[in-house]
C-alpha positions as CSV (number, residue, x, y, z in Angstrom):
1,X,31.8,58.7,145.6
2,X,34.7,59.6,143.2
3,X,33.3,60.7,139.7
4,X,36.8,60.2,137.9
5,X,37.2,56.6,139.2
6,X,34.1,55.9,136.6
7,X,33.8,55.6,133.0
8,X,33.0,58.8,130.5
9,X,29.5,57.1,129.9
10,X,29.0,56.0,133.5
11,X,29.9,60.3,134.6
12,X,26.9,61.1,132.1
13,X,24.6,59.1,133.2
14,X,25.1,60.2,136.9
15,X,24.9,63.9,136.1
16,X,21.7,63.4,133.4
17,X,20.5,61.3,136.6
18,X,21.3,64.6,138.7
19,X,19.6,66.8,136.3
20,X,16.6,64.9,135.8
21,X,16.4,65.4,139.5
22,X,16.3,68.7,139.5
23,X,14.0,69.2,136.4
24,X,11.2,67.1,138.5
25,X,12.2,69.1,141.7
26,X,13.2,65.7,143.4
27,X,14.9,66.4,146.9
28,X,17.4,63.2,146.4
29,X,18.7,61.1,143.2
30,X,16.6,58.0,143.3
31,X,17.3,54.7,141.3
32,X,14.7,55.5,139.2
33,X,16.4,58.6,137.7
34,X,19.7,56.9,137.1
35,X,17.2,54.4,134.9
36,X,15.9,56.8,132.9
37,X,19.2,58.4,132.4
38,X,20.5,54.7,131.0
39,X,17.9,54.2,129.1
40,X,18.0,57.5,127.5
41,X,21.9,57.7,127.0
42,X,22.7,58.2,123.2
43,X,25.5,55.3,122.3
44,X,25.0,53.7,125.6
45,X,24.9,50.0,126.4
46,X,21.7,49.7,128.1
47,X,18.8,50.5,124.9
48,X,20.9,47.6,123.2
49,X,20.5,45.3,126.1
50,X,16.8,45.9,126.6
51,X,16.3,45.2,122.7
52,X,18.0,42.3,123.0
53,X,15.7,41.1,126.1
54,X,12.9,42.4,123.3
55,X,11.9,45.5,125.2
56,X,11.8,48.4,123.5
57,X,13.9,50.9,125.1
58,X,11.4,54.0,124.0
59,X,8.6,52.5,126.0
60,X,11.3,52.0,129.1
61,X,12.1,54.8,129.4
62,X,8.6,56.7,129.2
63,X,7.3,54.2,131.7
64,X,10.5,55.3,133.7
65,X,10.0,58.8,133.8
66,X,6.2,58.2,134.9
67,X,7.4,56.7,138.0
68,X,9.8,59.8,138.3
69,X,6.3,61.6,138.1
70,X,4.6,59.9,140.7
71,X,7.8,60.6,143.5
72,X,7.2,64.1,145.9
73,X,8.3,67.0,144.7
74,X,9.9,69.3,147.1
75,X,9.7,72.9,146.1
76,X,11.0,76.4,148.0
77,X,14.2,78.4,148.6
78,X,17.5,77.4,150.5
79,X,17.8,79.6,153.6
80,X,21.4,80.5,153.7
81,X,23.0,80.5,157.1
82,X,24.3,84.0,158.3
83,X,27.5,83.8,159.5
């Protein structure tokens, strides 16, 4: 996957996605973290959609990162190879 080939807003939302994989010690980026990062992105398209389907993108996104709760968590240190 090239990063450059996407947008500036689509770049953000693939790192927040990254980070909020990390901050719930997720072994892999899911779907749902990409989610909460869209729904979460300040001057993104995605909370004005959802209004507009008469969701409220606050509630989304809270319901969102309970699901991000409820994945495994994977915890524990990366052996490094000797070489």
């Amino acid at each position: 996957m090239n990063l450059n080939k996407f947008t500036e807003k689509a770049q953000e939302a693939v790192m927040t996605a990254q980070n909020l994989a990390s901050e719930f010690n997720h072994s892999e980026i899911v779907p749902e973290h990409l989610l909460v990062a869209l729904v979460e992105q300040s001057g993104g398209i995605v909370p004005s959609i959802l209004r507009k389907l008469t969701l409220e993108p606050a509630r989304v996104a809270q319901e969102s990162r309970a699901l991000l709760k409820s994945l495994p968590q994977a915890y524990g240190k990366i052996k490094k190879k000797r070489v």
